[in-house]
C-alpha positions as CSV (number, residue, x, y, z in Angstrom):
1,X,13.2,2.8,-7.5
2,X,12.1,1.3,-4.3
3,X,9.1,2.4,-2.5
4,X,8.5,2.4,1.1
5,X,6.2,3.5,4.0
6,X,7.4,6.2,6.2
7,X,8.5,5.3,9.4
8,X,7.7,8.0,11.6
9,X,4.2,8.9,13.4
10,X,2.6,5.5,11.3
11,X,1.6,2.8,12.7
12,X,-0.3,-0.5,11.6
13,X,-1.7,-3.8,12.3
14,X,-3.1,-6.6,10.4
15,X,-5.9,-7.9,12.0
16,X,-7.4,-11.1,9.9
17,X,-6.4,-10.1,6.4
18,X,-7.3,-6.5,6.7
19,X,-4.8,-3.7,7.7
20,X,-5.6,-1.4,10.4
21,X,-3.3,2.4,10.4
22,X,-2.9,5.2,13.1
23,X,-1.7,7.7,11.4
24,X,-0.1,10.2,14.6
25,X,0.3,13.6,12.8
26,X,-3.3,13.7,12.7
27,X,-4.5,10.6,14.9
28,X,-6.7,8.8,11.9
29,X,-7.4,5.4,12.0
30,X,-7.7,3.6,8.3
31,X,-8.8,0.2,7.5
32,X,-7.4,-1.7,4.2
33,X,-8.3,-4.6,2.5
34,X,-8.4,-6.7,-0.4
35,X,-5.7,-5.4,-3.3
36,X,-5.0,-2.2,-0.3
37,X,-3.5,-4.7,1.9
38,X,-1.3,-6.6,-0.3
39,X,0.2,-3.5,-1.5
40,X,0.6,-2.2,2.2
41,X,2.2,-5.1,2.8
42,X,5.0,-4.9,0.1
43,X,5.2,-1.7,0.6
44,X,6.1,-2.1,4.6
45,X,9.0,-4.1,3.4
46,X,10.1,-2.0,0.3
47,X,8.8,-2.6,-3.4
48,X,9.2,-1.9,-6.3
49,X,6.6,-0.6,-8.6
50,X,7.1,-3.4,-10.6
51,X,7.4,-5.5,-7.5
52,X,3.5,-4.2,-6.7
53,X,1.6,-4.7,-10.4
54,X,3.6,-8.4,-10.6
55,X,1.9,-9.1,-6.5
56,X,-1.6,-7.9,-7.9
57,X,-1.2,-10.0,-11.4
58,X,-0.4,-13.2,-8.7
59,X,-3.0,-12.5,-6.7
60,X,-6.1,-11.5,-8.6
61,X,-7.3,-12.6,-12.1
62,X,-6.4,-9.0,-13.6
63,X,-4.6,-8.0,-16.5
64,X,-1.5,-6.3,-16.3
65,X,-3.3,-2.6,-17.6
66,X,-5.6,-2.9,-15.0
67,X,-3.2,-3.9,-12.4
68,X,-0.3,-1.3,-13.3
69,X,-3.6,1.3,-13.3
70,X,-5.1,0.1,-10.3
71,X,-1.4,0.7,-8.4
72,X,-0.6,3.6,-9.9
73,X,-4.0,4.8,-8.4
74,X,-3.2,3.3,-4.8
75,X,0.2,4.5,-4.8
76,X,-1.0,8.2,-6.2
77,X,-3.4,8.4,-2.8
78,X,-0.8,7.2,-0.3
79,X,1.4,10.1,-1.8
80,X,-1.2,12.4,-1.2
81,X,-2.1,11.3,2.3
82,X,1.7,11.4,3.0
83,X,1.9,7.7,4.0
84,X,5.0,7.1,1.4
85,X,8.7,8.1,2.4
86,X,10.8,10.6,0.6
C-alpha cells in the first residue's frame, strides 16, 4: 500500500534540512527534522511502509525493530493530525 500526504490545505518547505508545514484547516505551522524529515520527504512523493523503515535503516545506524517501530510511531501521529491522504 502506498502512502501519501494529502494534498489539500498543506503546505511545506524545506528550509536547510529541516521541514517547515502550514497546515490551512487550522493555520499551524510545524517544524521537522532529523528521521521526521526524511519520512516527510518519502512520503511527499509516495512510500511505501516498507519504502520508509528501509530509508531510516540507510540513513541512521538503527536496527530494523527500532526503525519499523519508530515509523509506525511517526506515521500513527500524521494519521492523527490528518496530514496522510485517504
Amino acid at each position: 500500500m502506498r502512502l501519501r500526504l494529502r494534498t489539500e490545505d498543506l503546505e511545506w518547505r524545506e528550509i536547510d534540512n529541516d521541514i517547515v508545514i502550514l497546515d490551512g484547516r487550522d493555520a499551524t505551522y510545524l517544524t521537522l527534522n532529523g528521521s521526521g524529515a526524511v519520512l516527510w520527504r518519502l512520503l511527499a512523493t509516495d512510500a511505501t511502509r516498507q519504502e520508509l523503515v528501509d530509508a531510516l535503516l540507510g540513513t541512521y545506524e538503527v536496527d530494523h525493530l527500532t526503525a519499523a517501530a519508530d515509523t509506525d510511531a511517526f506515521l500513527a501521529t500524521l494519521s492523527e493530525q490528518g496530514f496522510l491522504a485517504p
